[in-house]
C-alpha positions as CSV (number, residue, x, y, z in Angstrom):
1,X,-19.1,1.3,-12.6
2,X,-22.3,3.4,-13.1
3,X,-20.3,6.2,-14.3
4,X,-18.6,4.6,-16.8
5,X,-22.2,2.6,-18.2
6,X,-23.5,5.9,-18.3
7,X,-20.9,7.4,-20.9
8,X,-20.5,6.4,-24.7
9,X,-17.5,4.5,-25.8
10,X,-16.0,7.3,-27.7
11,X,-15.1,9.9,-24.4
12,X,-12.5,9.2,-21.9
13,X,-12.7,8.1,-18.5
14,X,-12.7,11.2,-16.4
15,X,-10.5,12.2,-13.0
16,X,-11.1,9.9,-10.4
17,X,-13.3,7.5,-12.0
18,X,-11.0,4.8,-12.1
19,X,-10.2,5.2,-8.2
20,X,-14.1,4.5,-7.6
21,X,-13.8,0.6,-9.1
22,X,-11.2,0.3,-6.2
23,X,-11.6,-1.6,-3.1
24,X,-8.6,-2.4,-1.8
25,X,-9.3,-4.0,0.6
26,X,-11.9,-6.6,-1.6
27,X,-9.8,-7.0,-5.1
28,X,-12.1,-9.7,-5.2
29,X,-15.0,-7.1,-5.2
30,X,-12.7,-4.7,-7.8
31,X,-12.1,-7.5,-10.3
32,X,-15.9,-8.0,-10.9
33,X,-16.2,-4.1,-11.1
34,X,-13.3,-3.9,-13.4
35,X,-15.2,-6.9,-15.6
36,X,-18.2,-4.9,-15.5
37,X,-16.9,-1.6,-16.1
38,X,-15.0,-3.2,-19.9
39,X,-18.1,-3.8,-20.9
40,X,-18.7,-0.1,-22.0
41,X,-15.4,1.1,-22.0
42,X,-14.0,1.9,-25.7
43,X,-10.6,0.5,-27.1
44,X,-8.2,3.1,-24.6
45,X,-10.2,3.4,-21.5
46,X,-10.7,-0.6,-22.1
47,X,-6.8,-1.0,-21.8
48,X,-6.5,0.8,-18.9
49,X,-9.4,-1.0,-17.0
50,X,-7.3,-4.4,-17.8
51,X,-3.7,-2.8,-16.1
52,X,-6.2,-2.5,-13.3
53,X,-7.9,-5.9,-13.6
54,X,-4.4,-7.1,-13.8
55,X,-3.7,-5.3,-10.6
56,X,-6.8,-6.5,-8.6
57,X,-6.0,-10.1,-10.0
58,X,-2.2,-10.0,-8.4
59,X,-3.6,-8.9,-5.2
60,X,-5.4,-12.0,-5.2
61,X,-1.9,-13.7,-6.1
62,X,-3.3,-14.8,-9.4
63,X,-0.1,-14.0,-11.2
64,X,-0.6,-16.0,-14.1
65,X,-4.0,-14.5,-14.9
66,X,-2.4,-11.3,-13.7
67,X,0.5,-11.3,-16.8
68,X,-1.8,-12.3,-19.3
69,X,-3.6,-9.5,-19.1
70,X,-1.2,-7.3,-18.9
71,X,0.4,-9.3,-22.3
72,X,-2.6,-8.6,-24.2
73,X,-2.2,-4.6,-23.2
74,X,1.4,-4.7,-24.4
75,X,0.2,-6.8,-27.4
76,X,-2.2,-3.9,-28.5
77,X,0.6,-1.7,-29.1
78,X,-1.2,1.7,-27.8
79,X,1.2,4.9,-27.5
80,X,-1.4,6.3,-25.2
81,X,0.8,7.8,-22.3
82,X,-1.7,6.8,-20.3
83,X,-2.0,3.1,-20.8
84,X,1.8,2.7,-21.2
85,X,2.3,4.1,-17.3
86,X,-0.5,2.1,-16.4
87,X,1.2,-0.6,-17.8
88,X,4.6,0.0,-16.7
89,X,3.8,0.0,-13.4
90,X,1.6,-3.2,-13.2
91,X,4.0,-5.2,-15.0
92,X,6.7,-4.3,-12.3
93,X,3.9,-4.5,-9.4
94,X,3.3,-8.2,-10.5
95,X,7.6,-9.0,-10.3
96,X,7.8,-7.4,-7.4
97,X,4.8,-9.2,-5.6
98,X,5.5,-12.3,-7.5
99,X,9.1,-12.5,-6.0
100,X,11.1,-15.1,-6.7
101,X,12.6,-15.3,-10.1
102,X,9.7,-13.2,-11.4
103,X,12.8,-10.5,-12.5
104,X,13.7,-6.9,-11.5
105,X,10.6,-4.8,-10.9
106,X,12.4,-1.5,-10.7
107,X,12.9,-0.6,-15.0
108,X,9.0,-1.2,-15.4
109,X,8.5,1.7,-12.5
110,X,11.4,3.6,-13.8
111,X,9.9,3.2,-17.5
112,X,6.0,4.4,-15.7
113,X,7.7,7.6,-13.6
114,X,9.5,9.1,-17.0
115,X,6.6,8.0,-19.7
116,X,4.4,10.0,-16.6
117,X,6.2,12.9,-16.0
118,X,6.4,13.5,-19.8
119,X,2.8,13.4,-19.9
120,X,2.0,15.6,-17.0
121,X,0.2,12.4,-15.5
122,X,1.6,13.7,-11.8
123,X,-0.4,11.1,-9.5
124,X,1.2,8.0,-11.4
125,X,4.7,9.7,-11.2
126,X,4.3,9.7,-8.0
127,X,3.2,6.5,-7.6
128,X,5.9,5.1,-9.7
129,X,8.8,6.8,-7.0
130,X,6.7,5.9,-4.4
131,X,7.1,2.5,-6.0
132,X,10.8,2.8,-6.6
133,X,11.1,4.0,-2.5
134,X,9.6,0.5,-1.6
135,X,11.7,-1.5,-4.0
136,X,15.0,-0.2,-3.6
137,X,16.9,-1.1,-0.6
138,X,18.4,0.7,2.0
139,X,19.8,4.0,2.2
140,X,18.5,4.0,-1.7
141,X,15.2,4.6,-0.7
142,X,15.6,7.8,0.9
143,X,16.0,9.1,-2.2
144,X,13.3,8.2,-4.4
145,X,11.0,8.9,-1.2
146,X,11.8,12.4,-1.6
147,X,11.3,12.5,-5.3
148,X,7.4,11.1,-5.0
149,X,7.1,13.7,-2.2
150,X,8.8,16.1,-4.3
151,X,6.4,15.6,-7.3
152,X,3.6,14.9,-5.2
153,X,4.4,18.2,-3.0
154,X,4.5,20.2,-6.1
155,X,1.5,19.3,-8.2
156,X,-2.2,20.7,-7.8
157,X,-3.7,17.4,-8.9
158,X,-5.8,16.2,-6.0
159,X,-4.9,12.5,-6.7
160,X,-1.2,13.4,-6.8
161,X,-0.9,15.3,-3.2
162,X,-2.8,11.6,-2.0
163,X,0.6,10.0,-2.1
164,X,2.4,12.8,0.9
165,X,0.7,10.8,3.6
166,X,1.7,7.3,2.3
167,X,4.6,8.5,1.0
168,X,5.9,9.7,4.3
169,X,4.4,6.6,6.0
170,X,6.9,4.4,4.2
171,X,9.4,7.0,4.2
172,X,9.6,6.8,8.1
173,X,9.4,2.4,7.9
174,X,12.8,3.2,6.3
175,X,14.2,5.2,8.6
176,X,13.1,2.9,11.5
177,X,14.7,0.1,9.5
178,X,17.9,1.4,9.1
179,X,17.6,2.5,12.9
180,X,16.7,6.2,12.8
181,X,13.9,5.3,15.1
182,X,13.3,10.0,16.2
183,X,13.1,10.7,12.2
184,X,11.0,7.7,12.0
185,X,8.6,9.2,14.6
186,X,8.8,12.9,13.0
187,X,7.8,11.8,9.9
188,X,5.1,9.2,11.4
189,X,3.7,12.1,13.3
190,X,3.8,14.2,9.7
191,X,1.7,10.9,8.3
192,X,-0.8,11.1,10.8
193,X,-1.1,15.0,10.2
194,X,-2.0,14.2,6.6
195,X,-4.6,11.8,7.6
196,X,-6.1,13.6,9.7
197,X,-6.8,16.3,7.4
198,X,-8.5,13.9,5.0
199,X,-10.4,12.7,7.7
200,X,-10.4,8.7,6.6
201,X,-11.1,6.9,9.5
202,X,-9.2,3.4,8.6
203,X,-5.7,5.4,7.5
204,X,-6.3,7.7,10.3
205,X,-6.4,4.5,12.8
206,X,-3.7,3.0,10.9
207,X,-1.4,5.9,11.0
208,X,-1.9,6.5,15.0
209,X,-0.9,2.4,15.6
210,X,2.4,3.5,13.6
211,X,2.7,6.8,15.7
212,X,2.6,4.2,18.3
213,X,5.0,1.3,17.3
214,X,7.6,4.4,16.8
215,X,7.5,5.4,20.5
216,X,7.9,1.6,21.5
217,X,11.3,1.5,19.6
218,X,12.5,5.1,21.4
219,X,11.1,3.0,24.9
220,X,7.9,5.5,25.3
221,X,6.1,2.6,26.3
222,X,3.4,4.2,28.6
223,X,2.8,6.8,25.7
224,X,2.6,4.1,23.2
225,X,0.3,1.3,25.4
226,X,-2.4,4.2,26.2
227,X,-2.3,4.3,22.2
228,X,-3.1,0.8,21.4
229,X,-5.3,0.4,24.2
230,X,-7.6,3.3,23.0
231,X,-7.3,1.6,19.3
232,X,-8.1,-1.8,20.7
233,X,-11.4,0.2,21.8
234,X,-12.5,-0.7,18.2
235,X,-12.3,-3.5,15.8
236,X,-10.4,-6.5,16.6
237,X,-7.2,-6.2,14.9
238,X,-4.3,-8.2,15.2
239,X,-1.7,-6.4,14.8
240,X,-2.8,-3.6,17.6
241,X,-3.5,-7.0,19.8
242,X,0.5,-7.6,19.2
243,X,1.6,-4.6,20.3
244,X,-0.3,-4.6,23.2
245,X,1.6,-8.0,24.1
246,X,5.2,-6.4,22.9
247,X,4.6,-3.6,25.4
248,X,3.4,-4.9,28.3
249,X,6.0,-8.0,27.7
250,X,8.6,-4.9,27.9
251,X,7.1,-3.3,30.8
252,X,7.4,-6.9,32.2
253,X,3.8,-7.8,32.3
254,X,4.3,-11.0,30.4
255,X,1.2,-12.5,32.5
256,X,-1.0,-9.4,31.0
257,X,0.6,-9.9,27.8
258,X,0.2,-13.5,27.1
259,X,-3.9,-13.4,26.1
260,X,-2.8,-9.8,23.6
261,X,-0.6,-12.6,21.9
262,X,-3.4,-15.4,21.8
263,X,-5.3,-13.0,19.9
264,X,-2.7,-11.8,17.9
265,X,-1.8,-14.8,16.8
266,X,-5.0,-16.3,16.3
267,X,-5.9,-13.3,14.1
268,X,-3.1,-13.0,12.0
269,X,-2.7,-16.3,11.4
270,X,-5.3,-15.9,8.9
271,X,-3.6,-13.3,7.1
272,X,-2.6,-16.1,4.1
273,X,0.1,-13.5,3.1
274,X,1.4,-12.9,6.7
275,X,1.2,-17.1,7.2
276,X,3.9,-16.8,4.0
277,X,6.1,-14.2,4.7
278,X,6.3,-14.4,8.5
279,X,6.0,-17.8,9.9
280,X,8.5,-16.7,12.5
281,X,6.4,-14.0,14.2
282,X,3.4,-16.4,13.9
283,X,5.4,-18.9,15.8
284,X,6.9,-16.2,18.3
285,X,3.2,-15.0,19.2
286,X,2.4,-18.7,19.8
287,X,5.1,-19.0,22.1
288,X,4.4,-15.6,23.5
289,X,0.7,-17.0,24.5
290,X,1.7,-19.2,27.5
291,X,3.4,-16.9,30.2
């Protein structure tokens, strides 16, 4: 927010300084940095910081505040390359979050990956194929996996070799979903790898529960447990609380497992998105919590 206050409205935003508005984990916090940040930003950089208010606002499931920002982007008309992927790719971020009849996601991330890769703007190409991997179903995924870790392999843009580890992250989720539970692991082993070069705590403890959940489907479940337990060593977390029911309800523990899935359950319940999307594991942990 600084950096941009500090600049006049007449020079770009530079590398990276959009990615330090971000909390991801707050969009709350990001919309009010976004709000601030417009405030100094001249007419391009302005239109950019509003894809990205739009973003922070769909995160919050404020769809309809979400669209009409991004209507008054498209309404401005700019043939920056760099607001159009921008834009692209939130308008097909809100559909595909939206749901529903909210329409077809996929040409607004197929529109942001070729209006990107014309522009040399690698780290939103990737994104946008990274984009296309989650939307697409199936064995259709595999491919467009590849192609973000294709562009994001081959470029020496710092932002665009981000996307390997999350890339092959969700690359692996596929092949576990379609069964392929060894190349699942591989590539959740190649994940963790990544992370642990970057040396992020929070993806690095993500990426070792997923390391784990892999070796529950292959039945590794002593591996996997010692895992969780040494995650569950630090914050409460529901989802490492879960596993830790799952695998000592498949080691046939269920008396050990039963208090994992009272916390699990009282945890994620509060996960509003989870509450929507899965009331059937929320009722299966409740179940779970009585032996």
């Amino acid at each position: 927010m600084r950096l941009l206050a500090a600049r006049g409205h007449n020079s770009r935003m530079q590398a990276g300084e959009l990615d330090a508005l971000w909390d991801f984990d707050r969009p709350a916090r990001s919309e009010q940095r976004f709000r601030q940040a417009l405030l100094a930003a001249g007419a391009e950089d302005a239109l950019v910081l509003r894809t990205q208010l739009a973003r922070s606002l769909g995160l919050q499931r404020r769809f309809d505040e979400a669209c009409a920002e991004l209507a008054e982007v498209s309404a401005a008309g700019s043939q920056d390359p760099l607001v159009r992927t921008y834009l692209a790719l939130e308008r097909g971020r809100v559909r595909r979050s939206r749901g529903g009849d909210a329409g077809d996601p996929a040409p607004f991330f197929t529109a942001a990956l070729d209006t990107a890769l014309a522009a040399g703007l690698d780290h939103l190409a990737a994104d946008a194929a990274h984009m296309m991997a989650i939307t697409a179903a199936g064995e259709e995924q595999l491919g467009w996996a590849r192609r973000a870790l294709e562009i994001a392999d081959g470029s020496d843009d710092p932002r665009a070799r981000r996307w390997i580890a999350p890339v092959t992250h969700n690359l692996g989720w596929t092949m576990h979903d379609l069964g392929r539970y060894d190349e699942a692991l591989e590539l959740w082993r190649r994940a963790l790898a990544a992370r642990l070069e970057r040396g992020e705590p929070e993806p690095i403890r993500i990426a070792r529960w997923t390391v784990a959940r892999g070796l529950r489907s292959l039945g590794r479940f002593a591996e996997a447990l010692a895992i969780q337990r040494d995650l569950a060593a630090g914050p409460h977390d529901g989802y490492v609380e879960e596993e830790l029911g799952e695998l000592l309800l498949a080691l046939g523990r269920a008396g050990e497992a039963a208090p994992h899935f009272a916390r699990a359950h009282a945890l994620l319940s509060a996960d509003t998105w989870l509450a929507e999307a899965e009331p059937a594991r929320l009722a299966r942990l409740a179940d779970l919590a009585t032996p």
